[in-house]
Each structure stands twice: as structure tokens, then as C-alpha cells.
N, C-alpha and C positions, 0 to 999 in steps of 0.2 A: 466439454471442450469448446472452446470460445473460435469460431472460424472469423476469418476475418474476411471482407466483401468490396466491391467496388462500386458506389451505388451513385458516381456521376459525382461534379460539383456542385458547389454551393456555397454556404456563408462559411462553412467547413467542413476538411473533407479529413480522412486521416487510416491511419492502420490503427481504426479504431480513433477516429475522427472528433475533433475538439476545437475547441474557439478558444483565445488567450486562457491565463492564468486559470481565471474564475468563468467560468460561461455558462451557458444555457440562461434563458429570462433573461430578467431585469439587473440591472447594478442599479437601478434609481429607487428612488421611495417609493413603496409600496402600501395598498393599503390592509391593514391588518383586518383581516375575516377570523371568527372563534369558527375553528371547525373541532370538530372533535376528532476381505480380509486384505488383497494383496496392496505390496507398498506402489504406489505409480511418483514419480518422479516428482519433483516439483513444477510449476508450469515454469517456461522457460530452461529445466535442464533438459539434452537430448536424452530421450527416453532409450535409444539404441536402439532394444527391441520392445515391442508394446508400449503402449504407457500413452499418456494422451500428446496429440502433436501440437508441436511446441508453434506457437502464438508467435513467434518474432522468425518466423523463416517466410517466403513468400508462398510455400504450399500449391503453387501452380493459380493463385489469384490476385496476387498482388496486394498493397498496402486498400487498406480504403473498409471501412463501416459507414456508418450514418450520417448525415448532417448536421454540425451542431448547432445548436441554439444558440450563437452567440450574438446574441440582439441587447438592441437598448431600448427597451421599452417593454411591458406587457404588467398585469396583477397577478403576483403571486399572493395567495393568503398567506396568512403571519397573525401570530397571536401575540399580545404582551403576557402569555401566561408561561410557565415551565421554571424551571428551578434551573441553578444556575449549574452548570456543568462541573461533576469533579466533585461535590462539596457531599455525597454520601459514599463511601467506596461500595457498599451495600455487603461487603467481607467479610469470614470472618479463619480462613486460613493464611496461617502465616505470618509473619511480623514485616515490620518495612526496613528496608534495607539499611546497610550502616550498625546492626546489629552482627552480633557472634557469627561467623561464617560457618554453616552445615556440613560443608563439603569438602571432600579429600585435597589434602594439601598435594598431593603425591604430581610432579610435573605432569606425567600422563594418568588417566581412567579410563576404562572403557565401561562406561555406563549403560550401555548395550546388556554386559554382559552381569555386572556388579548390581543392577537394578531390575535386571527382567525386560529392558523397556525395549529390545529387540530390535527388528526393521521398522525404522518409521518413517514419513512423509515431511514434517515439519517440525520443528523444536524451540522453545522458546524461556526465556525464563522472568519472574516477576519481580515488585520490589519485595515482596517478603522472604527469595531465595528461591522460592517453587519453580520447579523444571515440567514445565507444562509440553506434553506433545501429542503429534497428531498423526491417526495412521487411518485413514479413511473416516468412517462415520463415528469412529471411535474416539473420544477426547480421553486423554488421563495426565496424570500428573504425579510425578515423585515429591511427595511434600517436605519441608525445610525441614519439620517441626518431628516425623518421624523416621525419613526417608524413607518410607515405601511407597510403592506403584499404587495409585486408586485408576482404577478406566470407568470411567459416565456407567450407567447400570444398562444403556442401549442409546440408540440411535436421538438425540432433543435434536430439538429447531429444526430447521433447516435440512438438517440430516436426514432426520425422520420425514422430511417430505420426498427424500428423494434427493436433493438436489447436490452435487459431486464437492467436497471440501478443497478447502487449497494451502492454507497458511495457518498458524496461530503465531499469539504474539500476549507476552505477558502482558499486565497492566497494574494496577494497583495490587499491593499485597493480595493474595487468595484471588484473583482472578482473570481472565484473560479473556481474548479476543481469538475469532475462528471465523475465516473469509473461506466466502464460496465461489462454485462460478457461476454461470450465466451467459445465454449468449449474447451478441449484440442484437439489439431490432434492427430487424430488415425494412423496408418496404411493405404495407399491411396492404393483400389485397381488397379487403372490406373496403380501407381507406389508403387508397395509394396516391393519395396526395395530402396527407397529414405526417408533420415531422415525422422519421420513425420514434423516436423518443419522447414525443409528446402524449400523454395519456391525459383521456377526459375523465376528470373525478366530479363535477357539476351537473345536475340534470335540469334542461332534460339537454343540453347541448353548452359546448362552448367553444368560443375564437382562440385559437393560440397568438401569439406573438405578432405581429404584421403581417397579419393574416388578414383576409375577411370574410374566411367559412364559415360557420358555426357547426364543428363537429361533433353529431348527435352522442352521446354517450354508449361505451359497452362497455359490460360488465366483462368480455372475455377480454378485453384490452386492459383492463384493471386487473387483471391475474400475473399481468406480466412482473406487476409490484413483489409480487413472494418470490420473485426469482433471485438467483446472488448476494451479496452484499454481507451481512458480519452478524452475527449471535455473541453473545455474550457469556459466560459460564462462569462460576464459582467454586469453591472451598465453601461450603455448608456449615453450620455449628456442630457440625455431626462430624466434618472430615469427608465428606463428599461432595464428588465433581456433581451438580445440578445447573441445570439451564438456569438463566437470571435475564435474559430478555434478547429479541429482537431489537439491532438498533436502529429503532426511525425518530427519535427527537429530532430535529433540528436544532439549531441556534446559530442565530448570525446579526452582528451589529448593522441596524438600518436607522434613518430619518423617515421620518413622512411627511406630508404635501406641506405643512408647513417648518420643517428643518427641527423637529424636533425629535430628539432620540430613542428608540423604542430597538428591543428585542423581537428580531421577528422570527418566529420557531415555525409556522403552520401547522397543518395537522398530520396528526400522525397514522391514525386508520382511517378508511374512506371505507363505506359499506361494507364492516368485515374484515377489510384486507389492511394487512400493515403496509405502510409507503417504504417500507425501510431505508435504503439508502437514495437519496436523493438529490437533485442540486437545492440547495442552499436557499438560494434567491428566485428561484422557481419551484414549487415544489410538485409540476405537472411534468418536469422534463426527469427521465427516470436512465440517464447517463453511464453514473458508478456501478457496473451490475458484477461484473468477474474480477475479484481480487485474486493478487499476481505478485504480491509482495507483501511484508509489512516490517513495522521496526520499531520499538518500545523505546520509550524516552526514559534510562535509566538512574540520571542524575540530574542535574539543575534546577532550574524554576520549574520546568514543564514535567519536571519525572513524572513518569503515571501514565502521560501523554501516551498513544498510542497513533503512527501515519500508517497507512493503508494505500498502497498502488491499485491502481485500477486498471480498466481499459482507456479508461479514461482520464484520471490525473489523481489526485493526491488529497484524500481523506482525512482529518483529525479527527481523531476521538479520544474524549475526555469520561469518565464516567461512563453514563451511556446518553451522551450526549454527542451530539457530531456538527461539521461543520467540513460542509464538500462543494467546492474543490479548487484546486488551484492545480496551474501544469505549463510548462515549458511548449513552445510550437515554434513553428514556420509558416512562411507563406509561399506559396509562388505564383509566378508569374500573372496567375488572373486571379492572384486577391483569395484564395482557395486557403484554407488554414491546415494545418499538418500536428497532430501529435499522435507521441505513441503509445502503444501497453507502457506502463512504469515496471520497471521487473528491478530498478535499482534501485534503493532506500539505503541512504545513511543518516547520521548524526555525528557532525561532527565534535571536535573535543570540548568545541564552547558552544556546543549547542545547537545550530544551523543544519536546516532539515537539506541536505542532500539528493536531487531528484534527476534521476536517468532513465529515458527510454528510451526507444528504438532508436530517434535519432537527435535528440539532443537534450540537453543537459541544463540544469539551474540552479542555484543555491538562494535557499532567504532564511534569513535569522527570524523565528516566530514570534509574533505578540506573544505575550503569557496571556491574554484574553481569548479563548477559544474561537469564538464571537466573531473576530478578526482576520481570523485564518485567512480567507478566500477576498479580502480585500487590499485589491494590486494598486489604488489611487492615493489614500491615503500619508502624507508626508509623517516618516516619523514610524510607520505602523508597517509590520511584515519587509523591513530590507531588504532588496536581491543585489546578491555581491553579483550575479550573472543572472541574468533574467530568462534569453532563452538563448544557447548558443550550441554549436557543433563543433568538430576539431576535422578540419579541410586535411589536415596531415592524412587521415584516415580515410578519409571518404569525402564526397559528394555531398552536400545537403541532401542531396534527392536520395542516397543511396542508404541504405537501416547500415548503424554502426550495433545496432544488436546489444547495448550497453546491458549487461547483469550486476555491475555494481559499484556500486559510486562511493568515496572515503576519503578524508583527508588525513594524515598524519601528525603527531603530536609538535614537527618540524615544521607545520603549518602548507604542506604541499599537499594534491590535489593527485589523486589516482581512479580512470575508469577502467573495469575489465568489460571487455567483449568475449560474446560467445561463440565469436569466432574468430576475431581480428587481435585478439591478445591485450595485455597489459599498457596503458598509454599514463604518463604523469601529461596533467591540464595544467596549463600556468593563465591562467588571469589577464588575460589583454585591458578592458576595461567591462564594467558590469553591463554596458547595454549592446556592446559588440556583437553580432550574430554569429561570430568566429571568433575560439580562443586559442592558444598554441597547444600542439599536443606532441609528446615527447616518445617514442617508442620503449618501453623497457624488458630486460628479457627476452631481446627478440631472439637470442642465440640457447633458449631453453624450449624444445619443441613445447613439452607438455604448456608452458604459458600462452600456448595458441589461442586454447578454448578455455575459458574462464566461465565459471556460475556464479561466483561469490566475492567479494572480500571484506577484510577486518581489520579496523587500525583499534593497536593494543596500545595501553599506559607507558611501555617502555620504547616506543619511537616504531616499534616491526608494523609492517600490513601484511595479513596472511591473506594466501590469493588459494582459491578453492579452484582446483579445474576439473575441466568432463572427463581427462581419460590420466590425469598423472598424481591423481592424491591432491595432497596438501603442499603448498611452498611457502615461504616467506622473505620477503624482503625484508632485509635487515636493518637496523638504523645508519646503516655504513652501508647502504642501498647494494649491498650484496644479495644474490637472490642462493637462496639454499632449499634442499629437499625435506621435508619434518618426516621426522621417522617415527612410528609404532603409532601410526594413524592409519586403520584398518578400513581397506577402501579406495581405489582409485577414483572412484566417480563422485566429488564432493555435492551434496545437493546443495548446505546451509551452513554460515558461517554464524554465531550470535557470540556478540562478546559483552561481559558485565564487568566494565572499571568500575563501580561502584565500590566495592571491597578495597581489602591492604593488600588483597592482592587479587589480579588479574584471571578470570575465568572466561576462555574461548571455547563455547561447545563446537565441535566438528561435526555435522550431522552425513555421512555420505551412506552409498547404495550399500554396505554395509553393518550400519548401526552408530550410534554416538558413541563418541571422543570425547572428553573434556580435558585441555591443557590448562595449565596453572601456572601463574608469577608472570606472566608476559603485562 
């Protein structure tokens, strides 16, 4: 369970605290160093009863975690070595998508029950068909190739240390992604005046960022590294789910001191310890720790692509390659910077990575260069149709709109659900406005109140997942109706795969999955 804290301002402050786009370290040139059982709800659904509390309520503490790094200046290491992301799948279940389609034509399935795959926590599917899901430490997967259930033979990565799961998300044929949590760093009393996010990987000491301590090194502050962040898993040659790596590569497009081009990865173990998920451009600031969403990129240039929400903003992963972070904020009034958990992930119909938290909202069309992700200066490279903006119809800048899931429609309009404040269409003011128009929808349908999820299908619908009324859908004729023979009022997870001829929405709720067809 990820709490969230109040720990004073600074360069930023946040519910779960964040600097622009890209932060922590450097955006400058750098110089490259060779280093070497039971189901619990999704995070962000109301648990009701048990289950871990939910991350986007005030909890009796209000918004606020750590400081962030968002400076201009400092060295981060970087190496010009690693392979280029994406370019081995390392796979070998399942075929890639656009092939024979596996799965019951039949409009409704309940795959819960046709598959064995019972109550589970998260659900996701790849480009080779595979229907990967998650129900605690337990990974398994309904394969394309046979349809039956495999579960992991016990607890890999991450799991097996202990540490509480949260999402999966397919990715290339045969393989997928599994985000965990983590809490935020507090305040270390050892060193209560070193970022919380700053770990020393240098001995015997080192300066962080416009600093000018030199903070002696620990090794119990380098523990913090194994905490959160994504595991990787496979389809075997054999037909079995096996671990395939921790992801701590790096990759991110840099210059150095004199403007020449270089790949700068850093390192990825430090004494031991895997850095796993990291910032990007610093790779001492350890930010991305509790993943809170994620969303496969199932068609275009990017398929394969896998974003990752955080507490902190907005993860790619390629291969097992990564490149972190980018994220929507605010300011106020004394220059203090504001973002939130990410709990909303879309993609929209041409591609455009869709990003909502707590309290406000962004869109940018991706490079196809991994590398790029997290660079917001660049003319030409990562476009934001909206950079960072709120909807005043709704709320306050100051006040959490709770966003659970952000989509555009095949009619080119823009829908957010909140988890508490209901269904809003966004229309587009202009891209750098800090406020866009927001429309109410549904407001005469109680169950549209509380929202977890939504889904824009090939045939014009968005299906709106809620906490206490099932499944709905807005229609192409922006009628909102009730879907019937979806077992379950409490939707946790919506995943929809157009890739196919024809249209597969898994429903995952406190009941088990759904899978509807032709939408």
C-alpha cells in the first residue's frame, strides 16, 4: 500500500510529488561513466470491504510525498553500450497478432468460468492472442496456441521477495509485464537532509544535484532499489510462464559536452542490487516505485510498446528496455509543482499515449524511438495536443478530480471517468492552456457516479466500468445503456484489443472475466 505524505515544499511537491514532464536530474548533457490467495481490488478501485486503501482519497493526510528532483543540472552516469530496445522479443509463445483469431466468436464469454481463470486481480492480453492475468503472486496465462490455463510454477521476481503486485500488461507475442508497489520515500532519519529520492550508488560519498553535501554512501539506502517497479515473464519453449528479467536498462537520447549524440543507458546493478526502474536522466533519483496502471500498445508503429503509471508519471517500456518518465502537473502559487498517481492509461485510435491523474490530464503522440519518450523540448519529437491541463467545470485545480480513465472515441472526442465525480467529454481548448472544457455525461444515470475504468471500441461505443453498477456503454449515438450478462457490479478493468476483424473487450470485475466480441 503506497500512503501518501505531506513533507513541506520545495522544487515539488505532489500526491506523490513530481517536477514537469520529465524530472529528476539532468535534461543537459551528461557524462557517460561504464558502470556496470485472495483477489484485492485493483489500486485505485474502492476496496469496500478490505483490500488495500485506495491511493487517490485524502486518507486523513492530504496530497503530498517527496520532493522532486526537478533541476537542471547534475551527472548522471550513461553509457554508450546496451542494445537497442525492442529488437529481441526474447519469446517464444504465441504468434503476433493479425493472425487467425483463437477466441469465441460468441458476443458474450465468461472466461472465468470456460477457462478456470476464476477471481482475479488484473488481466491483460498480447500481440500473440495470450490472455495473461494476475491474481496476487500468481502470474498465469490462457495461451492462444492451446487455450489452456499455465500459472508461474510459484512466486519469481519480485514476488518472491515479498513485494505486493498490482497490474499486468501484455507485450510482445509470449510475453508480458507485472508492476508492483512500493512505498514513496519519506524523509531518512540517517540523512534528513538528502532528497528522499536520491540514493548514493558511489563510494565512498557523493553531491546530489545543487547540493553541496557530499552524502557518505549506504548500502541500506541502496535496498530501497529492489523495491516496485516491473518484472518481465514469458511463454518458454516448453509452454511455460518463466521469469525473463528485472526491468532496469535504461535508454534515453542525450548529447554531451560537446553536442554530439550518444545513447545514455547508465548502469543497471550497483553492488548487487538491480536499480530497476529509474529516472531516465538521472539514474540516483529512484521516483517510479508503485505502479497503479498500465496499457499495451496493440496496433501501430509502437505495438509491443508497453506505458506504465506510476506514483509518479509515465513509464515506456520496449523489450526490456525502459525509458522514465514524463507526466502532466501544476504549480501553485509559490512555484511548488503538483502531480498525481497516474491510475488513467489510454491509447488513443491513432496512437497517442492518453495520461490522467489525480488531477489533471495530457495527451502526446510518441516518437517511435523509445529513447525519446521523456524528452518535452525537442521541436518535432513527442507532441502534446494538451500538455498539462484540468477541467474547472469539475473541480478546482487545487481540488483531486480522481481521474480513473482517460479515452478518446473513434468520432475523435475526448472522455475522462472519475472515481467519484462521474463521466466528463474534454474538448480541447488549446494544447498549452491549463484549462480545457469539460462536459458532464450521464449525469441522470446514478451508477455513472463512480467510475474505475473506460474503453473506446472499433465501432464508435466507450464502455464505462463503474464501482457499484456493472458495465455501461455509451453508444455511438451518445446514448448511455446498461450491458447485460456481465457478472459483477464492481468493474476493476476494462482492456480492449481492435487489432482483430473483430473487436475483443475483456471485462475484468469483483466477479471474474467477461469477454464481449464485434464491438
Amino acid at each position: 500500500m503506497v500512503n501518501r505524505r505531506l513533507l513541506g515544499l520545495g522544487v515539488c511537491v505532489g500526491a506523490m510529488v513530481l517536477s514537469a514532464w520529465g524530472c529528476g536530474g539532468s535534461d543537459g548533457p551528461t557524462t557517460p561513466i561504464d558502470d556496470t490467495d485472495n483477489v484485492d481490488p485493483r489500486p485505485g478501485v474502492d476496496a469496500g470491504t478490505g483490500g488495500d486503501t485506495d491511493a487517490g482519497t485524502d486518507a486523513g493526510t492530504d496530497a503530498g510525498t517527496d520532493i522532486d528532483a526537478g533541476t537542471d543540472a547534475g551527472t548522471d552516469a550513461g553509457t554508450d553500450a546496451g542494445t537497442d530496445a525492442g529488437t529481441d522479443a526474447g519469446t517464444d509463445g504465441g504468434t503476433d497478432a493479425g493472425t487467425v483469431d483463437p477466441w469465441p466468436a460468441d458476443p458474450v464469454t465468461n472466461y472465468s468460468d470456460r477457462y478456470g481463470i476464476g477471481r482475479v486481480k488484473s488481466v491483460s492480453v498480447d500481440l500473440g492472442k495470450n490472455i495473461w492475468v494476475l491474481d496476487g503472486d500468481r502470474i498465469g496465462v490462457v495461451r492462444a496456441d492451446t487455450q489452456k490455463l499455465v500459472w508461474v510454477g510459484g512466486p519469481v521476481g519480485q514476488a518472491a521477495e515479498g513485494q505486493p503486485s498490482s497490474v499486468i500488461c501484455g507485450g510482445e507475442a509470449g510475453r508480458a509485464y507485472v508492476g508492483y508497489y512500493a512505498d514513496d520515500l519519506g524523509v531518512d532519519p540517517e540523512w534528513p537532509d538528502i532528497h528522499t529520492n536520491f540514493i548514493v550508488t558511489a563510494k565512498p560519498c557523493e553531491i546530489p544535484v545543487n547540493e553541496t553535501t557530499c552524502f557518505p554512501f549506504s548500502p541500506r539506502r541502496l535496498q530501497f532499489y529492489k523495491q516496485g517497479d516491473v518484472d518481465a515473464v514469458k511463454l518458454d519453449a516448453s509452454g511455460q510462464v518463466v521469469l525473463e528479467g528485472h526491468i532496469n536498462q535504461s535508454r534515453r537520447a542525450n548529447k554531451d559536452a560537446n553536442g554530439n549524440p550518444f545513447i545514455q543507458t547508465g548502469p543497471t546493478v550497483v553492488d548487487g542490487v538491480s536499480l530497476g526502474i529509474r529516472n531516465s536522466n538521472d539514474h540516483h533519483f529512484d521516483e517510479d516505485r508503485a505502479m497503479y496502471s498500465c496499457t499495451s500498445v496493440l496496433r501501430g508503429p509502437n505495438k509491443g510498446d508497453v506505458f506504465f503509471g506510476s506514483n509518479h508519471g509515465v513509464t515506456r517500456i520496449r523489450g526490456l528496455t525502459y525509458n522514465a518518465h514524463r507526466h502532466p502537473v501544476w504549480f501553485d502559487a509559490r512555484g511548488s509543482q503538483y502531480a498525481g498517481y497516474t491510475y488513467g492509461l489510454g491509447i488513443s485510435p491513432d496512437g497517442d499515449v492518453l495520461i490522467a491523474n489525480e488531477w489533471n490530464f495530457g495527451i502526446v503522440t510518441p516518437d517511435t524511438k523509445l529513447e525519446n519518450w521523456d524528452d518535452t523540448t525537442t521541436a518535432g519529437i513527442n507532441p502534446q495536443k494538451v500538455k498539462s491541463s484540468y477541467l474547472p467545470e469539475v473541480n478546482s485545480q487545487e481540488t483531486f478530480d480522481s481521474w480513473r480513465g482517460f479515452q478518446q472515441t473513434t468520432d475523435k472526442k475526448y472522455y475522462l471517468g472519475s472515481k467519484d465525480l462521474g463521466l466528463w467529454e474534454m474538448t480541447i481548448l488549446s494544447a498549452t492552456n491549463p484549462f480545457q472544457k469539460g462536459t458532464r455525461v450521464g449525469a441522470d444515470v446514478p451508477a455513472l457516479g463512480g467510475i474505475n475504468a473506460l474503453a473506446s471500441t472499433n465501432d464508435g461505443s466507450l464502455f464505462i466500468g463503474t464501482n457499484t453498477g456493472g458495465l455501461y456503454r455509451l453508444t455511438p449515438s451518445k446514448t448511455v445503456e446498461k450491458v447485460a450478462d456481465v457478472r459483477g457490479n464492481k468493474v476493476l478493468q476494462l482492456v480492449y484489443d481492435g487489432s482483430g476483424t473483430s473487436g475483443m473487450l475483456l471485462v475484468l470485475t469483483s466477479e471474474g472475466l467477461t469477454v464481449l466480441r464485434g464491438h
